[in-house]
C-alpha beads as a LAMMPS data file, in Angstrom:
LAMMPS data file: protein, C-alpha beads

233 atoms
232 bonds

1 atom types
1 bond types

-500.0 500.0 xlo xhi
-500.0 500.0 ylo yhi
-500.0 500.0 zlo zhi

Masses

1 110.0

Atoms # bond

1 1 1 0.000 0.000 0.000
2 1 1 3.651 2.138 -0.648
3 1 1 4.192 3.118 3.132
4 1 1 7.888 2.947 2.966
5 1 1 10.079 3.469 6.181
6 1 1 13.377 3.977 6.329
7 1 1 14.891 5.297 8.739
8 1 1 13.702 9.261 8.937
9 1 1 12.719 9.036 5.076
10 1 1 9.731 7.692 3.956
11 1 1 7.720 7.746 0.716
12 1 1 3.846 7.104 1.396
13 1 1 0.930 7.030 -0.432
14 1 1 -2.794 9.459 0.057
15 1 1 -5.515 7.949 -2.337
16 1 1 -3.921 8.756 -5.862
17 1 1 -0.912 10.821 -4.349
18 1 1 2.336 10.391 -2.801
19 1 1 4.368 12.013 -0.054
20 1 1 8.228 11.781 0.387
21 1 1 10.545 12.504 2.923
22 1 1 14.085 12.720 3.108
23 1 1 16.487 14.177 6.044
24 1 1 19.979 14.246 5.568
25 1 1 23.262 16.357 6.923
26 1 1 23.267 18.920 4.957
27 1 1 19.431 19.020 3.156
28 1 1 16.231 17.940 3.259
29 1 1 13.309 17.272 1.160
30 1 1 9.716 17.289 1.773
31 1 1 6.919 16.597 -1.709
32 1 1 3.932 15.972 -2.678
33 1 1 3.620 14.197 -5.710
34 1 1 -0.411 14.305 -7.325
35 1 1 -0.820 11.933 -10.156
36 1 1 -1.686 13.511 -13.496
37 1 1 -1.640 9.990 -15.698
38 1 1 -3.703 6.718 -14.731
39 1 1 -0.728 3.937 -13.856
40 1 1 1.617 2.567 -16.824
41 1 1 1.344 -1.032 -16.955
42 1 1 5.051 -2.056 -18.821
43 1 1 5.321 -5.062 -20.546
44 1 1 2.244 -7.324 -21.046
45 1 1 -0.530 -5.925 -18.975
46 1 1 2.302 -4.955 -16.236
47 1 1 4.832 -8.207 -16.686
48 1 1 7.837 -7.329 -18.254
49 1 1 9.829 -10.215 -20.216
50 1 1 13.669 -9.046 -19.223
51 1 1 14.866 -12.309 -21.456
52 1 1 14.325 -15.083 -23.811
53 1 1 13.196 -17.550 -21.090
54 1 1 9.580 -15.781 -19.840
55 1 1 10.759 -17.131 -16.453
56 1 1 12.838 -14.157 -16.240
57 1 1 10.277 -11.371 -15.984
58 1 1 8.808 -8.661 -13.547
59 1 1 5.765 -6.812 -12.094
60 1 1 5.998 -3.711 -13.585
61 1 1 4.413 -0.188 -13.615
62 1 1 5.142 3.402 -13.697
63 1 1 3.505 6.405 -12.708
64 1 1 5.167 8.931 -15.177
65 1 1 4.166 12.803 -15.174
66 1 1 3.732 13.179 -10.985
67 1 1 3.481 17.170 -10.497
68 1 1 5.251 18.105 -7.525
69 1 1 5.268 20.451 -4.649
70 1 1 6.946 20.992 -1.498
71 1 1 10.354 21.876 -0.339
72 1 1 13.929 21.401 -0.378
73 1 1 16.033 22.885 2.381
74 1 1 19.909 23.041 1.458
75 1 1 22.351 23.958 4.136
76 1 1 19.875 26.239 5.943
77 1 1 18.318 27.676 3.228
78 1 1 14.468 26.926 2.087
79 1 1 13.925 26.062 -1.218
80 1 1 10.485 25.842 -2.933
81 1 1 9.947 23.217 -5.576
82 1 1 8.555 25.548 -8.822
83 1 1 5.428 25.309 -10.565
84 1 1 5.914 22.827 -13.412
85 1 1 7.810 20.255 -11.772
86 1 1 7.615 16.621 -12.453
87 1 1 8.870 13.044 -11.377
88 1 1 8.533 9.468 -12.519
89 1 1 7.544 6.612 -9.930
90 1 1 9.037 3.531 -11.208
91 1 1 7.863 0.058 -9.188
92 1 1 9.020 -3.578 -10.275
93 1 1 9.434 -6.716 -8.768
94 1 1 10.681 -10.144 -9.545
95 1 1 11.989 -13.478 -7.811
96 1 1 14.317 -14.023 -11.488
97 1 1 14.433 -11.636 -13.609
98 1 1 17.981 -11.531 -15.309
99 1 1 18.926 -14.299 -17.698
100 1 1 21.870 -15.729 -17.756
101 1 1 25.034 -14.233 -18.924
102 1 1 23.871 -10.906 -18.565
103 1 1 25.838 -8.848 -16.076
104 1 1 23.732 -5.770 -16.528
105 1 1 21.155 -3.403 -17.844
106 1 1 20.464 0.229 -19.252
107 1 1 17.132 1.319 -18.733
108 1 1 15.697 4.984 -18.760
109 1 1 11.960 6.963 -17.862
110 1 1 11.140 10.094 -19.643
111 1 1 8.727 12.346 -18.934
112 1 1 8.699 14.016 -22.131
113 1 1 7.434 18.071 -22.667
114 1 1 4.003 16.950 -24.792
115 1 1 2.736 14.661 -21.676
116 1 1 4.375 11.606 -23.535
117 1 1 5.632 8.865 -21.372
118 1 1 8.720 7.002 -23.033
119 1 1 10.824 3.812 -21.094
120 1 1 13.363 2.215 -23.165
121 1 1 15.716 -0.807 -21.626
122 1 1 18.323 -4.056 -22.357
123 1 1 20.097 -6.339 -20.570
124 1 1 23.619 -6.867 -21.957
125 1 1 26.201 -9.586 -22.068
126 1 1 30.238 -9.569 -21.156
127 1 1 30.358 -8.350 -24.818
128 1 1 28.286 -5.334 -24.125
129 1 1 25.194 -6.699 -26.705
130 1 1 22.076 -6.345 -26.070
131 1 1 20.572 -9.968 -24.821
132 1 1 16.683 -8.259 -24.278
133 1 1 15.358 -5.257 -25.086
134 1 1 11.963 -3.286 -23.992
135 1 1 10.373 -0.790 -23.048
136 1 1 6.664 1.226 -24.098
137 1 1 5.710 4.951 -25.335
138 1 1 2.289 6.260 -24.289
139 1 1 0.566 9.439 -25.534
140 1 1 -2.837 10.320 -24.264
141 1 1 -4.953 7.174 -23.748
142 1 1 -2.724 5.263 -26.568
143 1 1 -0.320 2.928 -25.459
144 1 1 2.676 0.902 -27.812
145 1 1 4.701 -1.650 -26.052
146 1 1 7.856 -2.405 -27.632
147 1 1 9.104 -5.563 -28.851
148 1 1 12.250 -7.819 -28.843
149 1 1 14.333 -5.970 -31.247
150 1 1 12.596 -2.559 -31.096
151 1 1 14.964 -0.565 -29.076
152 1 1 18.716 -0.215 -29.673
153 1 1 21.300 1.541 -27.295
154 1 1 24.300 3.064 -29.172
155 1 1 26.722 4.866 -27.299
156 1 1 27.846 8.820 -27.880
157 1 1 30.588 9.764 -25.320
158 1 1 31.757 7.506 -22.112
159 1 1 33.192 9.057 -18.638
160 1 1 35.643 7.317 -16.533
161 1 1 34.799 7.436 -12.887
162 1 1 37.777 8.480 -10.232
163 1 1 36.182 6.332 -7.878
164 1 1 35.573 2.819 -9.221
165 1 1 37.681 3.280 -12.648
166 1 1 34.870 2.192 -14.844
167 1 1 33.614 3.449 -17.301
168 1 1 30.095 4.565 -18.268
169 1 1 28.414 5.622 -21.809
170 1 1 26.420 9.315 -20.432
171 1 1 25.801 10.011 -24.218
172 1 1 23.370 7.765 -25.610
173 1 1 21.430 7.625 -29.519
174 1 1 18.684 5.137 -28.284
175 1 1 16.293 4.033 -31.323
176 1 1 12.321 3.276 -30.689
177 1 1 9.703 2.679 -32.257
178 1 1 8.414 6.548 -31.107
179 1 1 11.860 7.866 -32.495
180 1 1 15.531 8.188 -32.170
181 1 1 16.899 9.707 -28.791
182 1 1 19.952 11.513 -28.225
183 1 1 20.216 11.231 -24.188
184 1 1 22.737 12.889 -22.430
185 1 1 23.565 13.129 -18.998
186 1 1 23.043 15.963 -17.191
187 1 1 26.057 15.769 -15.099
188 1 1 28.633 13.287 -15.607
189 1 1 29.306 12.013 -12.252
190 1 1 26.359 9.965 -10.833
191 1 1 27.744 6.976 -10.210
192 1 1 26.364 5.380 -6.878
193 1 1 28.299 3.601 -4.779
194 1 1 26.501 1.190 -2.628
195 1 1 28.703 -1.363 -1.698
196 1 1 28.018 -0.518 2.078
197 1 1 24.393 -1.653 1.467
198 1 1 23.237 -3.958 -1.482
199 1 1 27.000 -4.495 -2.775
200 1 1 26.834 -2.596 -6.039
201 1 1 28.208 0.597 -7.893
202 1 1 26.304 1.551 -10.705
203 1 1 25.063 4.868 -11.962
204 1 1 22.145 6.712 -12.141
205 1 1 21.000 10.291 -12.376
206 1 1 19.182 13.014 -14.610
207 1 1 19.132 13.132 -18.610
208 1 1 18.062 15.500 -20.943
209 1 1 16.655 14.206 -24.259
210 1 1 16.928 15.465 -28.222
211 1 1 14.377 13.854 -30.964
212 1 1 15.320 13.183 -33.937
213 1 1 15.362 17.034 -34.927
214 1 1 17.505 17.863 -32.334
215 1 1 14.919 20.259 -30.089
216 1 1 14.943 19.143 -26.323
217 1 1 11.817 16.870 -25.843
218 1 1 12.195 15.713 -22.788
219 1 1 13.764 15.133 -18.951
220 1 1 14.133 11.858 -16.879
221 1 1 16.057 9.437 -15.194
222 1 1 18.873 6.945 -17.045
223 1 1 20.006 4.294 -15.277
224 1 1 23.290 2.062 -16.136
225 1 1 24.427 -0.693 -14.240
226 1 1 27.283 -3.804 -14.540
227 1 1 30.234 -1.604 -16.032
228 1 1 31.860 -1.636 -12.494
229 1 1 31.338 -5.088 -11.940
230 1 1 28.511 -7.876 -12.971
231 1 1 25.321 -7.042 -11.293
232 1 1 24.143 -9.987 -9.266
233 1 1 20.168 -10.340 -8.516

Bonds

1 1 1 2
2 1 2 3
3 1 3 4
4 1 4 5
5 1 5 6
6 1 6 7
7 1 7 8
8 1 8 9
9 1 9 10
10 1 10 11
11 1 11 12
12 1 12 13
13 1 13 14
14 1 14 15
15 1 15 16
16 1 16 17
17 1 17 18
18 1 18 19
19 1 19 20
20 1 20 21
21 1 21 22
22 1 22 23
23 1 23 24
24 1 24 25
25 1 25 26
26 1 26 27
27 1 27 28
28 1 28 29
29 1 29 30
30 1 30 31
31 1 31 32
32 1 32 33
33 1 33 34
34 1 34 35
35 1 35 36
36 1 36 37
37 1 37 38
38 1 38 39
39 1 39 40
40 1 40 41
41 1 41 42
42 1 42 43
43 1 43 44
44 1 44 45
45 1 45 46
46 1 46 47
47 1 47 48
48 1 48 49
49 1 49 50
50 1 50 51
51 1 51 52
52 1 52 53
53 1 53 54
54 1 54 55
55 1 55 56
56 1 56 57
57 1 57 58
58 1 58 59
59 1 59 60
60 1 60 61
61 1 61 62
62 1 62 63
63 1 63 64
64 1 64 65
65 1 65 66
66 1 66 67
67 1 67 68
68 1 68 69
69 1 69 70
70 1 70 71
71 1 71 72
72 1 72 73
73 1 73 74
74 1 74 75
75 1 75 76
76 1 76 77
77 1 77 78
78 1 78 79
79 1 79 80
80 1 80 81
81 1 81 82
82 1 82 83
83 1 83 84
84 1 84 85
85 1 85 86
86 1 86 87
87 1 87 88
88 1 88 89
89 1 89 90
90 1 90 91
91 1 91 92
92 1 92 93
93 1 93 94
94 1 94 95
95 1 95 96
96 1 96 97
97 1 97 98
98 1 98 99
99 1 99 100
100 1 100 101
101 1 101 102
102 1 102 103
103 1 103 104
104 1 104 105
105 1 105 106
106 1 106 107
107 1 107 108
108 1 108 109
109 1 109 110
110 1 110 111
111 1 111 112
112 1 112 113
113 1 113 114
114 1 114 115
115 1 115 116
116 1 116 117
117 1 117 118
118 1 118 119
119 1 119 120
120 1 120 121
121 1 121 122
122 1 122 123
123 1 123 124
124 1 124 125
125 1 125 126
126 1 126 127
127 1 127 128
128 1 128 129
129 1 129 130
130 1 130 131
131 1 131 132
132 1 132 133
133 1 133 134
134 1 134 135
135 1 135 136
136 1 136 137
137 1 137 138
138 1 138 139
139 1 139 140
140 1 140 141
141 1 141 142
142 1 142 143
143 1 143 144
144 1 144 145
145 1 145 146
146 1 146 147
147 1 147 148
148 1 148 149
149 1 149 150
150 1 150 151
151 1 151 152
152 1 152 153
153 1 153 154
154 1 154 155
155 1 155 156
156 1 156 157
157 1 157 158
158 1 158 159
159 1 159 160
160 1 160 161
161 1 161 162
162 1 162 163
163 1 163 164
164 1 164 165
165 1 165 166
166 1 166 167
167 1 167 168
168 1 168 169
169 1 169 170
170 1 170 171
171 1 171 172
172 1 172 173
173 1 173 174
174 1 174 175
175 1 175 176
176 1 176 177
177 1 177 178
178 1 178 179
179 1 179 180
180 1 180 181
181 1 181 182
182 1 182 183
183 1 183 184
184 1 184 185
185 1 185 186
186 1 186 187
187 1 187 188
188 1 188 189
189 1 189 190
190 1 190 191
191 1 191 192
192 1 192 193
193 1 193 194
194 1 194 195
195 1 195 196
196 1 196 197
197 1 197 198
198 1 198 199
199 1 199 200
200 1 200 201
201 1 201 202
202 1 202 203
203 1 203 204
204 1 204 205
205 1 205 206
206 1 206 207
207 1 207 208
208 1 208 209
209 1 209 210
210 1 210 211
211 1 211 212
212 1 212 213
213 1 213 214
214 1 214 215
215 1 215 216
216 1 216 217
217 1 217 218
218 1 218 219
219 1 219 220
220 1 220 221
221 1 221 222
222 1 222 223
223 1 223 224
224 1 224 225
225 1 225 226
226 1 226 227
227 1 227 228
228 1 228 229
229 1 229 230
230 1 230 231
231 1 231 232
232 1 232 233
């Protein structure tokens, strides 16, 4: 029923709507986040195939185009979150979900400018080729679900992390079904280091997306895991 706990933050939901929490050090964040879209089933009526074998799939929706509202308080200083803001709620589950060989994925949400929703994934091999692919494009009440083969992920520019020494594309040409991509990272270093909790480094952080005309569509979350070391789930 999303009441999450942990620690001082928390993330729980009002009806349609969603309130987060965070207290840190040096900031802290308080939201409200209304739904503006119905829920985004991914996949086949909200299971997502992640590889050949259906075995290795997961319960899957989004909640794309959340307006939100509230503040963020940054050393001191009180912050409100502007008019026109938005977020992506992302929730999947699985007891198997990569195949094997894989050793990671690239997945991203956009929330684009028009009130499109566009998710676009694969899970690669040692090789760095795509083993499954995925992902769906909604605008207004239609829906397209991709298929095997619909989405390709060719890399731009890479940066080399100080920290863990891998390396990570941020500059992506991703092709759909909807159209071609050019997804950039916003800033270069968002590489997460978790090893102190579930074991990984991986990154993950803001993007800005070009269509295929080159005018900014779009603003969401890319995620990029495995080039540090083999993801295990």
């Amino acid at each position: 029923n999303t009441n999450i706990r942990l620690g001082d933050w928390s993330l729980s939901r009002n009806g349609s709507d969603l309130q987060a929490q965070i207290r840190a050090k040096d900031f802290s964040i308080a939201v409200k986040l209304v739904a503006s879209q119905p829920v985004l089933l991914q996949g086949d009526n909200g299971v997502s195939q992640k590889g050949p074998d259906a075995k290795h799939s997961s319960h899957y929706y989004s909640l794309p185009h959340l307006q939100v509202s509230g503040d963020l308080v940054l050393q001191g200083k009180r912050h409100a979150v502007g008019a026109g803001s938005t977020a992506w709620l992302d929730h999947e589950w699985s007891q198997q979900i990569m195949p094997p060989g894989s050793v990671g994925w690239d997945w991203m949400g956009i929330n684009l400018f028009d009130g499109s929703a566009l998710t676009a994934f694969r899970l690669r091999d040692r090789d760095g080729n795509a083993m499954w692919d995925g992902g769906s494009f909604r605008s207004g009440h239609t829906l397209f679900t991709f298929r095997r083969g619909d989405v390709t992920f060719k890399p731009q520019r890479s940066w080399k992390s100080p920290l863990s020494r891998a390396t990570y594309p941020v500059e992506w040409m991703v092709r759909t079904p909807a159209d071609f991509y050019t997804v950039r990272a916003v800033i270069d270093n968002q590489e997460m280091d978790s090893r102190a909790s579930t074991g990984a480094i991986y990154w993950e952080g803001l993007c800005n997306v070009w269509d295929s005309n080159q005018r900014l569509v779009g603003r969401g979350y890319l995620e990029m895991t495995g080039y540090a070391s083999p993801m295990r789930l």
